[in-house]
N, C-alpha and C positions, 0 to 999 in steps of 0.2 A: 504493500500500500504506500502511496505518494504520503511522503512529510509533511505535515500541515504546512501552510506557507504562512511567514511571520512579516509587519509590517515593518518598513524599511526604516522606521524609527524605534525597532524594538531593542537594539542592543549599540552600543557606543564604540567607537575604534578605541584602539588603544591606539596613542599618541607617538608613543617615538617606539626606535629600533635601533639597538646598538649591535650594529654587524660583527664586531670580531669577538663580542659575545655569543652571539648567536653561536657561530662560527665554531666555538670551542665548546661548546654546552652538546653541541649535535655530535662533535666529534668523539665527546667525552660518551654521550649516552648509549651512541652506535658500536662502543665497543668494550662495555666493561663486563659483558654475563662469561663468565668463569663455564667454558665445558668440556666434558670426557666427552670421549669420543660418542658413546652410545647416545650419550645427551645430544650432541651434534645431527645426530643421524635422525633422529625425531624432528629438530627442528628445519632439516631437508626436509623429512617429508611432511611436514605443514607448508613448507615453503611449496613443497609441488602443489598439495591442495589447495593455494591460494592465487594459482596461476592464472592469470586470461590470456590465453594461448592464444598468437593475434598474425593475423597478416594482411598488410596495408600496403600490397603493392598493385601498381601500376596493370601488369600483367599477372594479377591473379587467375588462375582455373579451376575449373571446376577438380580438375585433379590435383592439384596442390591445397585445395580447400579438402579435399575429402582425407589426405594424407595428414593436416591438421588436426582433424578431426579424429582420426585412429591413435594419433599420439595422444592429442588431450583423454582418451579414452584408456588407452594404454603406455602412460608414462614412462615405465620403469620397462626394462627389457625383462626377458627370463631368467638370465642370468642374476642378477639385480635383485629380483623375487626371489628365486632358490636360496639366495648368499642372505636374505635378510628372514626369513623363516627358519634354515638347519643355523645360523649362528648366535641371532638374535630372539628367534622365535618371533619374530613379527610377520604377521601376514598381512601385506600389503597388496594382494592381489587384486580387490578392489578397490584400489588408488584410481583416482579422476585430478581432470583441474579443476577448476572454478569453471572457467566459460571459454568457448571460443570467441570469439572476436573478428568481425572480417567489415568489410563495404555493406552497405545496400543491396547490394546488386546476387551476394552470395548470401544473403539471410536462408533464404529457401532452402538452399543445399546445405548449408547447417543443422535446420531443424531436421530433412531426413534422417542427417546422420547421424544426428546423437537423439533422434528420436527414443525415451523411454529409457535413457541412462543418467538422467538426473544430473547432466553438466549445461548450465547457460547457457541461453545463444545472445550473444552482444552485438550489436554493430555500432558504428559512429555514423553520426548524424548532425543537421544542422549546419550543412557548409564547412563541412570538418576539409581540413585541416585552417583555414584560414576564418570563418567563420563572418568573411565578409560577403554576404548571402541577403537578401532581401527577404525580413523576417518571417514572411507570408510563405514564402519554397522552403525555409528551414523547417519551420511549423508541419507542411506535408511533409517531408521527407523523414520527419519522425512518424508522423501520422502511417505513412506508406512500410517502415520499417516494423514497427508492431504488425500491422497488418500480413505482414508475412512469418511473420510467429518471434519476431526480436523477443527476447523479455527484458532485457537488461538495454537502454540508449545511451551510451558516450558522447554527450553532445560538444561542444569549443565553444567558446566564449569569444566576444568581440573585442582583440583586446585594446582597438584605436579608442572605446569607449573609456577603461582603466586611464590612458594615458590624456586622455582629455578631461577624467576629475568628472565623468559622468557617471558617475554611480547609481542614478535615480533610474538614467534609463538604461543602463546593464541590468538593475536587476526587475524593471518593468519588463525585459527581452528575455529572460530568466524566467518570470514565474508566467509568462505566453506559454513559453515552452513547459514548462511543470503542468500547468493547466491540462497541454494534451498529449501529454506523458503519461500512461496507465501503467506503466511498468518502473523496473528499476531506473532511474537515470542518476548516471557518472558525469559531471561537472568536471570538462579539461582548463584549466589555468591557463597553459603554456605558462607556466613562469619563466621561462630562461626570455621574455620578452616584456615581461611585467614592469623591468626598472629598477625594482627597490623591493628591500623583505615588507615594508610596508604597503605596498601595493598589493603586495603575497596577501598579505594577512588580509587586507581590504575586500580583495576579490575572493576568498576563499569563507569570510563572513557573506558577504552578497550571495554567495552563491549558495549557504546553507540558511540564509534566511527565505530564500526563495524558493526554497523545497528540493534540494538537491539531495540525491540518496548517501551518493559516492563525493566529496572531491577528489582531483586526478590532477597529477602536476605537468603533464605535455602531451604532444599529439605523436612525438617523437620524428617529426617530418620536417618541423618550421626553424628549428634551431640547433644549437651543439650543448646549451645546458639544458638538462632535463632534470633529474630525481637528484638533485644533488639532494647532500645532506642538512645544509641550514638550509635550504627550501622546504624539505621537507618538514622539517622539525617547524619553521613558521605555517605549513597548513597544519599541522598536529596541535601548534599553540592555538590554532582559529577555531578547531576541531573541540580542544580541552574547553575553552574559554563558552564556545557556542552550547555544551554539552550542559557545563554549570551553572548557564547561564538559565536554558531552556529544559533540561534533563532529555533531549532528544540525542540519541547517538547517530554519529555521521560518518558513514568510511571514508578509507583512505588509500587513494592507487599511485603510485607510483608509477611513473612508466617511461621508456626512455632511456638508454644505455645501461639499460641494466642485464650483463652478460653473463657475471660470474657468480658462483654461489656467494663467496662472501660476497659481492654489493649484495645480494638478497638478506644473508642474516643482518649485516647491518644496519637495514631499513626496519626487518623484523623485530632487533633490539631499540629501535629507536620508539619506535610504537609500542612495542611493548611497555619499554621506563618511562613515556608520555604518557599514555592511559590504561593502560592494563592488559591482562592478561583477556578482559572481560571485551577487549577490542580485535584481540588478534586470532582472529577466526574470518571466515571467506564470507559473513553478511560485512564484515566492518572492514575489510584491507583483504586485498589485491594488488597482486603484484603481473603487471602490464609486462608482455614477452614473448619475444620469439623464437632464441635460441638459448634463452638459458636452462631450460629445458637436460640439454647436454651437458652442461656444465653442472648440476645440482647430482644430476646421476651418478658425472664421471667422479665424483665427490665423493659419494656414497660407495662406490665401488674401491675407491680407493684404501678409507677407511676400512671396509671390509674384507679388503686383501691385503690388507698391512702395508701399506705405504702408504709413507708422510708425504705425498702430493698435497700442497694448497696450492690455488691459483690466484692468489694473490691477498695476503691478511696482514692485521696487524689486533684479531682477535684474539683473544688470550683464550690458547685453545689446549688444554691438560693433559 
C-alpha cells in the first residue's frame, strides 16, 4: 500500500551540513561490525536476498532478460549450495533476489518469468534516466508499467527543479506520480548531481513526504558518483529523521557502482548502525545490480574453500 502523502509543510530541513563530518561518521559506521567468517557468509547471503537484479541497457532482449531472470531465481550455482549445506548446514536452495528490474518495454517478459516464484518485477519509469519528461507521458508511463504487471516503479526525479530551490513543485510532481502509483514506488535522487549533502537530505525528505516507498540514490546512467558513502548515510539521516518524525518507515537502495561484495557489506553496515536491524530486510533496503551478483558468490566460495581472497576491504574481518 502507497504511504500516506504528508503536507509539504509537515517537517522542517535541517539547516547546515558539515561535509568532512559526514565524511568520517559514514566511513566510520561502514566499517566497524567485527566478523568470522560464518558470520560473513550470512551476511552474503542477505546481501543476495536484497538484490534488484537490473538491466538498463540500450540493446536489451528478450534473451538477456530471461537469463536475468534465471539468475535472480537461481543465485548461487551448485556448487555454492552443496559447499554451504555439507559444511555449514545451510540450505540455501531457495535463495531469490528481491526483484528484477528492467525498461518498460521488458515488464511483460518479466512477469512470465518469475511468474509464481515470489521475486519483484521492477521497472523504471517516468523519463528515467533524465527525468526531463513532460509530467502528463511520465504519469502514463507508470500508469502503462503497472499495467503490464510492474509491482514495484523506480521513478527519477527532476533534478533542474533541486537546483532551482523549487521544492514546492518537485514534490507537487512527486505526489502526481504517488497518486497513480498503486504499487511499490522507489524515488531515484541521482545524487552524484544534487550539489550538496544538503540538497541530498532536501530531496530525499520531498521525496518521503510525498509518499515514496523506497528512496534510491542514482539511475547509475547520468553520472560517475552514485552510492557513495556520505550520500548515503545523508539519505539514511533523511530516512532516521523522517521515521521519528512521522513513525513511517522508508527504504533505502542504493545503486550504482556497486560491484564488489565489500561495497555491499559496507552499505549493509551502514544501514544497519543508522536504523537497525529492524530496517535491513528487502521491504526497507535494496541493493541496485548487475554484476555483483559474481562477486558476492565468488566470496562465499572462497571463504568456503579456505582462501583468504577479499576483493577489496578495509572491514575488520576475524
Amino acid at each position: 500500500m502507497p504511504n500516506s502523502v504528508y503536507s509539504f509543510d509537515h517537517l522542517h530541513f535541517k539547516s547546515t551540513f558539515n561535509s568532512p563530518e559526514i565524511e568520517l561518521i559514514s566511513k566510520r559506521l561502514s566499517s566497524n561490525i567485527l566478523l568470522d567468517e560464518n558470520s560473513e557468509i550470512l551476511w552474503l547471503l542477505r546481501a543476495i536476498s536484497v538484490c534488484d537484479m537490473t538491466t538498463l541497457m540500450g540493446d536489451d532482449s528478450i534473451s538477456n532478460v530471461r537469463r536475468l531472470c534465471s539468475k535472480s531465481l537461481n543465485p548461487l550455482s551448485p556448487k555454492s549450495l552443496s559447499l554451504l549445506k555439507n559444511k555449514l548446514k545451510i540450505d540455501a536452495k531457495g535463495l531469490v533476489t528481491a526483484a528484477v528490474c528492467v525498461y518498460p518495454s521488458q515488464v511483460k517478459e518479466v512477469r512470465i518469468e518469475l511468474a509464481g516464484h515470489g521475486v519483484n518485477i521492477a521497472s523504471v519509469a517516468a523519463g528515467f534516466p533524465s527525468g526531463q519528461y513532460p509530467l502528463h507521458t511520465r504519469l502514463l508511463e507508470i500508469q502503462h508499467c503497472i499495467s503490464e504487471g510492474a509491482n514495484e516503479i523506480d521513478i527519477v526525479i527532476n533534478r533542474t527543479l533541486v537546483h532551482q530551490g523549487q521544492w514546492q513543485e518537485l514534490y507537487d510532481e512527486l505526489v502526481a506520480m504517488r497518486n497513480v502509483c498503486t504499487v511499490k514506488l522507489k524515488t531515484i535522487l541521482e545524487v552524484g548531481q544534487l550539489g550538496s549533502y544538503k540538497n541530498i537530505y532536501h530531496a530525499s525528505m520531498i521525496a518521503m513526504l510525498a509518499g515514496a516507498d523506497f528512496i534510491k540514490t542514482s539511475t547509475g546512467k547520468e553520472c560517475t558518483a552514485n552510492a557513495t558513502l556520505p550520500m548515503s548515510l545523508t539519505m539514511l539521516m533523511a530516512i532516521g529523521d523522517f521515521h521519528d518524525a512521522t513513525g513511517v518507515k522508508v527504504g533505502f537502495k542504493p545503486a550504482g557502482g556497486i560491484r564488489t561484495s565489500t561495497d555491499a557489506l559496507k552499505l549493509m553496515f551502514l544501514q544497519y548502525n543508522m536504523l537497525g536491524e529492524q530496517f535491513l530486510n528487502s521491504s526497507y533496503f535494496r541493493l541496485g545490480c548487475s554484476s555483483l551478483i559474481i562477486s558476492l558468490e565468488k566470496r562465499i566460495l572462497a571463504i568456503l574453500s579456505g582462501n583468504n581472497w577479499v576483493d577489496q576491504t578495509d572491514i575488520i574481518i576475524s
